[in-house]
FIZA-931589 format. One line per 5 residues: number of its first residue (from 1); their letters; for each residue y, z, x of N, C-alpha, C, CB. Coordinates in pm, 1 decimal. Glycine has a CB too. Example, Ala and Ser with C-alpha at 12.3 -4.5 7.8 and 13.67 -1.06 7.14 Angstrom:
FIZA-931589
1 = AS = -569.0:780.0:1319.0:-450.0:780.0:1230.0:-330.0:780.0:1320.0:-447.3:904.6:1130.8 | -225.0:708.0:1285.0:-106.0:714.0:1367.0:3.0:787.0:1290.0:-59.8:572.5:1408.4
This chain:
FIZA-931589
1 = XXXXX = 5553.9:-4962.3:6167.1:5633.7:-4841.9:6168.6:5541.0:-4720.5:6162.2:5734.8:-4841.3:6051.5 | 5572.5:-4631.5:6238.6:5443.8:-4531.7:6251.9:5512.4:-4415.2:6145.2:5404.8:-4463.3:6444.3 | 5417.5:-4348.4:6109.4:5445.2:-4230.8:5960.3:5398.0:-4116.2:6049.8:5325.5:-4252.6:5776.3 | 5519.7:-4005.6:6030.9:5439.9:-3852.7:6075.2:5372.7:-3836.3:5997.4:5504.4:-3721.2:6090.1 | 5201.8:-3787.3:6063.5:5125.6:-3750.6:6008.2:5014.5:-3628.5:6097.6:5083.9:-3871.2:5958.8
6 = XXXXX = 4962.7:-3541.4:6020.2:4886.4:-3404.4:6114.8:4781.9:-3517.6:6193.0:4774.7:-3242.6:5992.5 | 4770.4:-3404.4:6292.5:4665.0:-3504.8:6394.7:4544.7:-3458.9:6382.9:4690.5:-3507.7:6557.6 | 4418.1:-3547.8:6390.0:4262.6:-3551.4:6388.4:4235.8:-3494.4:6538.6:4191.3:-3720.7:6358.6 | 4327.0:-3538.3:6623.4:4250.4:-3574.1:6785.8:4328.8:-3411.1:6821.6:4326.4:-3772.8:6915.0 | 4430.3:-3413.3:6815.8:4500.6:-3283.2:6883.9:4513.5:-3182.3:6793.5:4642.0:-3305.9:6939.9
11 = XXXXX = 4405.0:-3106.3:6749.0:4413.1:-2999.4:6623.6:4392.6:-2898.9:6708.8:4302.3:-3003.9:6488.7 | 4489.1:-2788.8:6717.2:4490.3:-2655.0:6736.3:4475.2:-2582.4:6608.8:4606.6:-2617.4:6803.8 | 4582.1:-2568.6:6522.4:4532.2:-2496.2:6401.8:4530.6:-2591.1:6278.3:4623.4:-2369.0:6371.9 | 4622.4:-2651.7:6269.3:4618.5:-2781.7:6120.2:4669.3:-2898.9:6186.3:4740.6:-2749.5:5958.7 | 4706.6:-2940.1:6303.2:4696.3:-3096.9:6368.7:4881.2:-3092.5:6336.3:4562.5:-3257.1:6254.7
16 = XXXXX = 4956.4:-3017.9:6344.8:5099.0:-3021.8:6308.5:5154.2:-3058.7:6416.0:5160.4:-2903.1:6259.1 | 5184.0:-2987.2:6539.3:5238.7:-2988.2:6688.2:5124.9:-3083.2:6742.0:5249.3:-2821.5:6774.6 | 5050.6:-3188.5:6719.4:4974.9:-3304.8:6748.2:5040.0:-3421.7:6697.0:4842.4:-3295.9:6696.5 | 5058.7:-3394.1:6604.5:5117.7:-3491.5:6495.3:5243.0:-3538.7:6562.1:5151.4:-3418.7:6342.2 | 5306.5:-3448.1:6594.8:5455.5:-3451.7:6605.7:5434.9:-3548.7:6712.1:5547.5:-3307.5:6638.9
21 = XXXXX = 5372.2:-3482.2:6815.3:5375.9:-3548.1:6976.8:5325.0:-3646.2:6977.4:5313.4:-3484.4:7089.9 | 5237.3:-3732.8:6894.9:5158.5:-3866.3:6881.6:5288.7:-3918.7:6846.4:5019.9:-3887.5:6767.8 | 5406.0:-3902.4:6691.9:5494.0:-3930.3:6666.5:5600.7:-4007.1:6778.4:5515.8:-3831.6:6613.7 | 5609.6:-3886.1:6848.1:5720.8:-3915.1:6956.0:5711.5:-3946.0:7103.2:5794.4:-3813.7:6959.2 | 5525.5:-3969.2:7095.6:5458.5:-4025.9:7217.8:5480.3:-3925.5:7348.0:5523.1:-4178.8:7248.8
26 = XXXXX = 5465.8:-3814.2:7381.3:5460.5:-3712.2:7428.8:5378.6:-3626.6:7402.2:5541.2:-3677.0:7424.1 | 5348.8:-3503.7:7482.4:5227.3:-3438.9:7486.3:5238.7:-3344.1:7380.1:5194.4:-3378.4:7617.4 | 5102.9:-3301.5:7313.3:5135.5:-3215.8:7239.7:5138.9:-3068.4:7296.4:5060.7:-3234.6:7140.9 | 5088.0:-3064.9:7412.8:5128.2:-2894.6:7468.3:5280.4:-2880.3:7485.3:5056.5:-2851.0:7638.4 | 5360.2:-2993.5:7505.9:5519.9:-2967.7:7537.0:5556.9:-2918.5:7391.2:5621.5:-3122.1:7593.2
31 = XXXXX = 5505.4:-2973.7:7310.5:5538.4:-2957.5:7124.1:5508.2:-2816.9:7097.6:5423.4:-3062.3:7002.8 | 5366.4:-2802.6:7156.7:5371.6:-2614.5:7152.9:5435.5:-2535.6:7255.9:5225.2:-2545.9:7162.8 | 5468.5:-2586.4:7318.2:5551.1:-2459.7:7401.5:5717.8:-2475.0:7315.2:5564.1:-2501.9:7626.0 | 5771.0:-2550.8:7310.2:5902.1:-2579.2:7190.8:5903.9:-2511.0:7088.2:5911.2:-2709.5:7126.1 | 5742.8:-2472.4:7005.1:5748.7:-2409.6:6901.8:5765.3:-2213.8:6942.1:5610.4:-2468.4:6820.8
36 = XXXXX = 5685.9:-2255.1:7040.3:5647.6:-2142.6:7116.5:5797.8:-2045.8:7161.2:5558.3:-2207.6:7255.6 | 5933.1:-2145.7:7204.4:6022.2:-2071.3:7298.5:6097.9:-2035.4:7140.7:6120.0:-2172.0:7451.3 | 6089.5:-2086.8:7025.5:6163.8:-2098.8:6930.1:6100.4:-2052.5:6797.0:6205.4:-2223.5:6932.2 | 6069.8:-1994.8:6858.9:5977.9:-1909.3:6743.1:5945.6:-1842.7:6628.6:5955.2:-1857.4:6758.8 | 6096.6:-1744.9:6564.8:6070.7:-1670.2:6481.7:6174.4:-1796.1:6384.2:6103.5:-1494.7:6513.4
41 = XXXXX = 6232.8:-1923.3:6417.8:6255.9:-2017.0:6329.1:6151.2:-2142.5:6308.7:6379.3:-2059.1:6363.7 | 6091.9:-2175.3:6427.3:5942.1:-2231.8:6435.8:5853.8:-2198.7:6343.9:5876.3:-2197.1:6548.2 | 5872.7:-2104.7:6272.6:5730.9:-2052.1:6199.9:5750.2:-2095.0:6051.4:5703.6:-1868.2:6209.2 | 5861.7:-2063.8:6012.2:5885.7:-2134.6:5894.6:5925.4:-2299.8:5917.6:6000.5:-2055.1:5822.1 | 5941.0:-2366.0:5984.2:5921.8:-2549.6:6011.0:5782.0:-2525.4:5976.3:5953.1:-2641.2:6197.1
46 = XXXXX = 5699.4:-2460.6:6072.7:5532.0:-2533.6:6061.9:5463.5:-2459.2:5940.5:5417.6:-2501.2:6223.2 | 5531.1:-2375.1:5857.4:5507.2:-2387.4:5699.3:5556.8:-2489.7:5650.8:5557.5:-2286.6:5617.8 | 5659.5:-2541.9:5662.4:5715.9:-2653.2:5576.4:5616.9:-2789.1:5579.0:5871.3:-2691.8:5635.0 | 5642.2:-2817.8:5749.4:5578.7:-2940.8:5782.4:5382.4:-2934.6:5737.8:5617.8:-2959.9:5968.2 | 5321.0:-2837.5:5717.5:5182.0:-2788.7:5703.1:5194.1:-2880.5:5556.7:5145.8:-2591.7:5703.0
51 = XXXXX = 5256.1:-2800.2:5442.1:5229.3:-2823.4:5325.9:5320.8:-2975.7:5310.7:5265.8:-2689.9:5232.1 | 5414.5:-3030.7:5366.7:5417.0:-3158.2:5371.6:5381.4:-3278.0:5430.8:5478.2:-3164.1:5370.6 | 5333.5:-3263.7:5537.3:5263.0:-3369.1:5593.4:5180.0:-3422.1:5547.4:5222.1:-3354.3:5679.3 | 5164.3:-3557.0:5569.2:4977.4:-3610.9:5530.0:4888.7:-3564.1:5626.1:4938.8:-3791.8:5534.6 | 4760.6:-3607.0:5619.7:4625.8:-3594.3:5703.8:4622.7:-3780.9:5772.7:4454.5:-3538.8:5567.5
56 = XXXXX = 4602.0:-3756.9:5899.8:4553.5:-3854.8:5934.2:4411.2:-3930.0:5912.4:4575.5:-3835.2:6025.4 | 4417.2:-4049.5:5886.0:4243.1:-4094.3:5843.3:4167.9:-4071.3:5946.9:4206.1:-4255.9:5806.0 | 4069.6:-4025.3:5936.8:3997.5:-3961.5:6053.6:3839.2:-4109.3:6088.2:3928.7:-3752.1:5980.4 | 3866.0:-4166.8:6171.0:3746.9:-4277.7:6204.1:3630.8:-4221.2:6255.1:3785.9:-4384.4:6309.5 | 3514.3:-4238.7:6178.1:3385.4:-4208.2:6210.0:3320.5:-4282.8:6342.8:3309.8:-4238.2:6088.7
C-alpha cells in the first residue's frame, strides 16, 4: 500500500506537488498547474500538506 509522502526526485520547493503525483501516478507538472489554476485555496492545502506529510527515504 503506498503512503503519501513529499518527494526526493520531484522537489520544486518541499517535494509536496511530487509527492502527490508519484501518489496518484501522474505527472507532477499536471499537480502544479492544479495548484497553480486554484490558487488562493491551494496555498493554504500546501501549508497543511508541508507540515503534515512525511519525507521520503532518500537512497544514496
Amino acid at each position: 500500500m503506498k503512503k503519501l509522502r513529499k518527494s526526493a526526485k520531484h522537489r520544486s520547493i518541499f517535494g509536496i506537488c511530487g509527492g502527490i503525483a508519484d501518489f496518484l501516478g501522474i505527472s507532477a507538472l499536471s499537480v502544479r498547474l492544479i495548484f497553480l489554476i486554484t490558487l488562493p485555496t491551494s496555498i493554504l492545502i500546501y501549508i497543511i500538506l508541508h507540515n503534515s506529510m512525511d519525507e521520503e527515504r532518500r537512497t544514496l
